[in-house]
C-alpha positions, 0 to 999 in steps of 0.5 A: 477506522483508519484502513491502509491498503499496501499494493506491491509486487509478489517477492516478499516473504510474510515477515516482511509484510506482517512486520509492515502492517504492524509499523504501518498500525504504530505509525497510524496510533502516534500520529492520528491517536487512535487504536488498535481497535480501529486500525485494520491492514491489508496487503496485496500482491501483484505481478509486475502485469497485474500491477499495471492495471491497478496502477492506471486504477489507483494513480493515474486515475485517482491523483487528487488523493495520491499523497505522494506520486510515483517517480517510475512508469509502470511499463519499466516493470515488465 
């Protein structure tokens, strides 16, 4: 395993997104060496109102594992 969750706003078409699964897989391949076998990625789409529940959930409550923060409030998405 490595698993990627990707979380965003509901816009993007499904290229966009399986085109993004499939650099996020290549990334994970070169820089942690494992494969395919091992790789899995998901992604989910929220509403700019559905998002601020999961971004209190994801970052605000979870910082100690957010890699890189987010420069935006939430709310600016309403």
């Amino acid at each position: 395993m490595p698993h990627i969750s990707v979380k965003m706003l509901k816009g993007r078409t499904e290229a966009q997104k399986e085109k993004l699964a499939q650099e996020l897989a290549k990334t994970l391949k070169n820089v942690l060496g494992v494969g395919d076998s091992h790789i899995s990625v998901s992604v989910q789409d929220y509403s700019a109102q559905e998002w601020q529940d999961e971004f209190k959930k994801e970052i605000t409550d979870n910082m100690e594992n957010v890699r890189i923060q987010p420069k935006y409030d939430p709310k600016d998405l309403l």
